[in-house]
Steps between C-alpha positions, in 0.01 A plus 500: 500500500632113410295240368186397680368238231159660466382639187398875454478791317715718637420871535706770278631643830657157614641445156665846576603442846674194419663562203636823672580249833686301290734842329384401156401666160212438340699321237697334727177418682347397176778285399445251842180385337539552109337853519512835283601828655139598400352185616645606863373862444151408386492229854631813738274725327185261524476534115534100553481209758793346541422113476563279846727308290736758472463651862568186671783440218660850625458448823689148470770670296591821711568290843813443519658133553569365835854527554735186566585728784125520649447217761149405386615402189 
């Protein structure tokens, strides 16, 4: 699930799926993009739509860094 530089909603279930790809809380998960605990809840739940803004932001925060190591770098 990286970065694809388009814009969308995403779905409470990919919110989910990722955050729980990625082994974080919701507060840690809310703390990529400046979020609440409940903030995270209420996007999981459905309660509220996460803005693209801050699913593209999490997406470009959770993948990790090429490594020096990593011959395409």
């Amino acid at each position: 699930m990286g970065y694809d530089g388009r814009s969308m909603n995403p779905t409470p279930q990919q919110i989910k799926a990722h955050r729980a790809a990625c082994g974080l809380t919701q507060t840690a998960y809310g703390l990529l993009v400046g979020a609440k605990l409940r903030t995270v809840q209420d996007w999981e739940s459905g309660a509220r739509t996460m803005p693209p803004s801050k699913w593209e932001l999490v997406q470009i925060k959770s993948t990790p860094p090429l490594s020096s190591a990593d011959p395409a770098a």
